[in-house]
Every structure is written in C-alpha cells, then in structure tokens.
N, C-alpha and C positions, 0 to 999 in steps of 0.2 A: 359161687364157689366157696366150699370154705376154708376161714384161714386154719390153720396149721397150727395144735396143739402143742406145747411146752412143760413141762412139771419140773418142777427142782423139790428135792426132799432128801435132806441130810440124813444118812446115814450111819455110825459109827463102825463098822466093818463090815465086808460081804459076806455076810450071814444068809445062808438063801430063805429063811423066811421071813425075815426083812425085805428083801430085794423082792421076793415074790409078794407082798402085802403092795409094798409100793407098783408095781407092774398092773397087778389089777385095779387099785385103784385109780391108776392111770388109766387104763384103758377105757373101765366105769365109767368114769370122769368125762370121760371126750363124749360118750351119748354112744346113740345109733350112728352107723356108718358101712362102710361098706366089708367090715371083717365081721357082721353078724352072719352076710351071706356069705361069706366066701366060702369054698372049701378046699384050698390050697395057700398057704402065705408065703411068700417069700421073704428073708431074713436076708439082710445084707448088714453082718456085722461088722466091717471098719476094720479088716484082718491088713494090717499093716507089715507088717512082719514078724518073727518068730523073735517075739522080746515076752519077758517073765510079766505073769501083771498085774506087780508089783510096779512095774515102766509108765504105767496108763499110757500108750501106746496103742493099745488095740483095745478093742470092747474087753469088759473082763468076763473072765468063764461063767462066773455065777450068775451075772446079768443076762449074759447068754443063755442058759438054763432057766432061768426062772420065765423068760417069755416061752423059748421051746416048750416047758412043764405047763405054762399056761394057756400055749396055745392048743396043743395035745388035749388038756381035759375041758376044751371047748370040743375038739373033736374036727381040728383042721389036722390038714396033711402038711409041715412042715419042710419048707425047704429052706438050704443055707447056697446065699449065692455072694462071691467076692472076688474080684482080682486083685490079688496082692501086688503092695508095690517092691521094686526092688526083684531079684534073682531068688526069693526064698522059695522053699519046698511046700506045698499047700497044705501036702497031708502033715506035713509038722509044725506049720501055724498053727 
C-alpha cells in the first residue's frame, strides 16, 4: 500500500497561477497512480459552510479551480461531492 502524499508550499496570495503551478507540481510529484487511469475524479472539497474565504473555513475557491482547471486539461470528467455541515444551503456554499 502506499503511504499518502503531503506538500506544504507557501504562497503569498491565491493567485491562481500560483496555486495552479503548485497543484501540478503536486500531483508530478506523487509519480504514477491511479488518476493517470481514471476517467472520472471525485473532488470532495471540505464545504463546511457558507463563510467568505477569507475565514479559511472551507477549501478556498482558487484552490478549488486550479485542480478542477487541472484536472479537466488532463481530460478527467470532474465531479464535486460534499455534505455540508450545519443547515446551510449547498448551492450557496
């Protein structure tokens, strides 16, 4: 089995070609696995509830996009899957 990749890489604001440099290089990073095959990912971003984010509370949107953008011109079919916690609204998380 293997163990389970980490990256930390300071950033100075969510610039998404910042954030998208770093995503791929992550992904690089880890080698072969099994998102060369796939051809669906599922995304489960941490939608905690509908806070600004600015809160770092929930994933933030840029990060969000920069894997979607990434994963798209690999040429997966991207899904977003999350149960919010708390009574909030999904579509306005």
């Amino acid at each position: 089995m293997n163990k389970p990749k980490v990256a930390i890489r300071k950033v100075e604001a969510y610039y998404l070609p910042e954030i998208r440099a770093a995503v791929e290089d992550f992904i690089t990073s880890a080698g072969p696995g099994r998102l060369q095959t796939a051809k669906t990912v599922l995304l489960k971003p941490n939608l905690l509830g509908d806070f600004p984010p600015e809160r770092a509370v929930t994933t933030h949107p840029i990060v969000l996009e920069a894997i979607i953008q990434y994963l798209l011109d690999l040429g997966k079919e991207v899904w977003l899957g999350d149960s919010p916690g708390g009574s909030g609204n999904i579509r306005q998380i």
